[in-house]
C-alpha positions, 0 to 999 in steps of 0.5 A: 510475461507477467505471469512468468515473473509472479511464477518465478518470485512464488518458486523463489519463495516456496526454496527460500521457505523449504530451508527457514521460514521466514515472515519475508518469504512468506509474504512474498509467496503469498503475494504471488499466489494471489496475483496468480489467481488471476490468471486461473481460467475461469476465474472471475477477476476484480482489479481494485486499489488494494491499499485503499478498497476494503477488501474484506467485501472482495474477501467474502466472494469467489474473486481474484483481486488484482492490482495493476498499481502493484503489479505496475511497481513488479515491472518496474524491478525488471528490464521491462519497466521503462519499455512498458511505460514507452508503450503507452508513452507512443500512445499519447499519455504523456510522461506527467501521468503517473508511472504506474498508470502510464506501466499499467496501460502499456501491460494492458495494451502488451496484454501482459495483465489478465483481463477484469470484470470489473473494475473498482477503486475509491476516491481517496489516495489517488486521482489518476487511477480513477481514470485509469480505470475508466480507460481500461474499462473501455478496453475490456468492455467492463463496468468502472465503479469508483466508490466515492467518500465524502470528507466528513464522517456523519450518519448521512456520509456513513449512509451513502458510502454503505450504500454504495458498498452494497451496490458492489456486493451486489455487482460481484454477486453478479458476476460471480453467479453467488448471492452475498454469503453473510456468514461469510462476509461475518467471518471476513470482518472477523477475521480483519478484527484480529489481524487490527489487534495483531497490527497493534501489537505490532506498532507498540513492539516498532516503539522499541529502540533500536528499531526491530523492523523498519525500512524499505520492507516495511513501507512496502508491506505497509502499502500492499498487506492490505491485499490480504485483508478479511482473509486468514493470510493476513493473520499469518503475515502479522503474526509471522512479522510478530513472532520474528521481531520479538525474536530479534528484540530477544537477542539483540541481533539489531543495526546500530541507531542513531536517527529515527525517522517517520516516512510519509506516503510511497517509496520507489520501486526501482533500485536505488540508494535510498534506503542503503544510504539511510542504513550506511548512516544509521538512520532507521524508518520504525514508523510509516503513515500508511502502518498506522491503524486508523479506524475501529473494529468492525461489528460483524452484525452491522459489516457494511456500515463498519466498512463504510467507517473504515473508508470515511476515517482514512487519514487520506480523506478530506483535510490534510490535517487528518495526516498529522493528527496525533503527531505530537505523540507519535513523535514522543512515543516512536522518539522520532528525530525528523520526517521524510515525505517521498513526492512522487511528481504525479500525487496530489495527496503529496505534492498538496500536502508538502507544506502543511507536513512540513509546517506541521514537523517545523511546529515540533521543532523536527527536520523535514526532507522532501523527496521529489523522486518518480516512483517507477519510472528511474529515467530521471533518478540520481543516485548522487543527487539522493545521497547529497540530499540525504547526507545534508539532512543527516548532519541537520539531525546530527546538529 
């Protein structure tokens, strides 16, 4: 069922992009194309958080990463979304467990999801998928690794999570039949270093007024580019992205801008009006936290210890304060009027995190609204309680 939907959206795509390539569609192509590698016979499959593992490591292996976080959000646009998660609703976990996790349980018990070989994810961004894992492991009879990140970077915290890098590097040489190609994981790291400098470009052209880029897409290629990490494709995606903006900027084909917005965490994944009610008053998103660059290039002599820092300085990781660091200057540099924090009800990092972001905005004297929408499951969504909330906090920026 799900492999019919990833076909159907790498079709969709491959027609859009015979007519005009676009950087969206191909993205989208991109994205479907991975995915499906996991349905490949024989293939060797890693279920792993692709906006949180580094990928470059997966990059460096003959593996099929699949995330069923993502793939979770896929299901959600469709009408099998809320069936799926009553799936494992009847199985006991109850609806406080993360629509994402509760849709990628009852995918895995519907069989719609292809079976892992192992299954990894990190101890930061989010807790429940650690347990998720653990159950799925026990369905598939598969080993659960969690890679876990201190919440200070030190040579003693840098030691133990390269360690722990390398004990994965040895379990996919396992399962995989192939010991760890060097040169390989040097090209990957590489690799990940032009496509930071590509990201860079990219942040400085979202400072441009009005935004050439923001939104909803945006946020979400923010979340799951991340995917392509370490490969070739990642550089195309970016450099795609690039080129299109600076063709808007150089024709000055943008939407009207009156309010400019930083986005903090998620955004649904089913329709809303969201963000055409954002659009509908002209309030554009050039900036997300999950699109900053956050860490340093790699040595690709020393992979395993760059990896490890690129863990250890995610602003996901210990204090709450890493995420507003440097927010002062973001504010200036991006002319940013106010800030919306999406709180999906079943994330610590959100829900925890409510009052030092707010505080934090307050301090620089920038309305803040709290979004407590779910971020799959639409049962309990409103699309008019969403537009009075929005609409109330567009005339506190207006004022």
């Amino acid at each position: 069922m799900f492999k019919t939907m990833l076909q159907l959206m790498v079709e969709q795509a491959e027609t859009a992009l015979a007519e005009k390539e676009t950087a969206g569609w191909l993205w989208i192509r991109e994205w479907g194309r991975l995915f499906l590698e996991a349905y490949e016979p024989d293939r060797k499959v890693v279920y792993t958080a692709n906006y949180a593992f580094p990928m470059e490591l997966l990059a460096a292996f003959d593996v099929a990463p699949f995330d069923f976080e993502i793939a979770s959000s896929m299901l959600a646009t469709t009408e099998l979304g809320v069936p799926t998660m009553k799936e494992a609703e009847n199985r006991g976990y109850a609806m406080d467990v993360c629509s994402f996790h509760r849709t990628a349980l009852g995918a895995s018990f519907s069989e719609y999801f292809p079976a892992p070989e192992i299954l990894l994810t990190t101890s930061y961004y989010c807790d429940q998928k650690a347990k998720t894992n653990e159950i799925l492991a026990l369905l598939h009879g598969k080993e659960s690794f969690l890679l876990a990140v201190p919440a200070t970077v030190s040579k003693a915290s840098v030691a133990y999570v390269e360690k722990q890098l390398r004990e994965v590097a040895a379990k996919l040489g396992e399962i995989t039949g192939q010991k760890l190609d060097e040169d390989r994981l040097k090209e990957a790291v590489r690799s990940s270093n032009r496509a930071r400098r590509s990201h860079l470009e990219l942040l400085d052209l979202l400072k441009h007024s009005p935004t050439p880029w923001g939104g909803d897409q945006f946020i979400a290629f923010s979340i799951n580019g991340p995917m392509f990490n370490g490969t070739e494709i990642k550089e195309r995606l970016n450099q795609a992205f690039l080129e299109r903006i600076k063709e808007k900027i150089g024709t000055g084909r943008l939407r009207p801008e009156k309010h400019r917005l930083y986005w903090f965490a998620w955004l649904p994944t089913y329709a809303s009006n969201l963000f055409d009610t954002l659009r509908e008053y002209d309030v554009s998103v050039p900036l997300c936290e999950t699109f900053r660059v956050f860490w340093d290039e790699i040595d690709e002599d020393r992979p395993f210890e760059g990896l490890a820092l690129k863990c250890l300085k995610n602003p996901f990781v210990g204090p709450v304060t890493r995420r507003t660091r440097g927010l002062d200057r973001i504010v200036e540099e991006y002319g940013l009027d106010g800030a919306i924090l999406f709180a999906t009800p079943a994330c610590r990092q959100a829900n925890a995190a409510c009052r030092h972001l707010k505080d934090s905005l307050e301090r620089l004297g920038l309305p803040f609204l709290l979004l407590d929408m779910d971020i799959s499951d639409p049962r309990g969504y409103s699309p008019e309680q969403i537009r009075t909330r929005l609409e109330g906090f567009i005339e506190l920026l207006a004022s």
